[in-house]
Each structure stands twice: as structure tokens, then as C-alpha cells.
C-alpha positions, 0 to 999 in steps of 0.5 A: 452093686458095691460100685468097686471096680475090678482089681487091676481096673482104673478110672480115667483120671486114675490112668491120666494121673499114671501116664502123667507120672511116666511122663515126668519120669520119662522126662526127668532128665530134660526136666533136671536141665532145665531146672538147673538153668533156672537155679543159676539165674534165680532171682533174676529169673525173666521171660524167655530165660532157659528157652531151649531146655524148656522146648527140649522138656516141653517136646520130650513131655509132649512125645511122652503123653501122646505115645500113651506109654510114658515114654519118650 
């Protein structure tokens, strides 16, 4: 046996690389926020600064992993 996989066939890591790139697409927009709040601040940049658009990034991530689609 070759050990080629079927085309169209992916190996675990090769599908949790997919989902996690549906996940950050999904998000880009929750993602784009947040990263927004923290330019403004940046170099004073601290613990806990942007919580709330880290939480909204966070869950919209989270929904989108665990829905297996990508989607959030």
C-alpha cells in the first residue's frame, strides 16, 4: 500500500486545521474589534483592557468550533 489517502479524505489534523480556519473566518468581525480596541491602546495595553470584545470574540469562536461548521 502507497499510504495516500483518497482524494477528498483528510486526516484529523488536516480537518481540525479546516474548522479552525472557518472559525476565524466566521469570527473576523468579532476578531477585527477587538483587535481595534487594543491598537488604540497600544503601548499601554494592560490585563483586562478590551474584556468585552475579547468575550464577544471568545463565545463567537467557541459557538463556531463546536458547531463543527464554522460557523457561528
Amino acid at each position: 500500500m502507497s499510504g495516500k489517502k483518497p482524494p477528498g479524505l483528510r486526516s484529523a489534523p488536516e480537518q481540525t486545521a479546516a474548522r479552525i480556519g472557518r472559525a476565524f473566518a466566521a469570527c473576523s468581525a468579532k476578531a477585527e474589534l477587538y483587535g481595534a480596541c487594543i491598537k488604540k491602546l497600544v503601548p499601554e495595553v494592560d490585563v483586562g483592557v478590551c474584556s468585552k470584545e475579547f468575550q464577544e470574540l471568545k463565545t463567537c469562536f467557541t459557538r463556531a468550533m463546536r458547531s463543527g461548521s464554522g460557523r457561528a
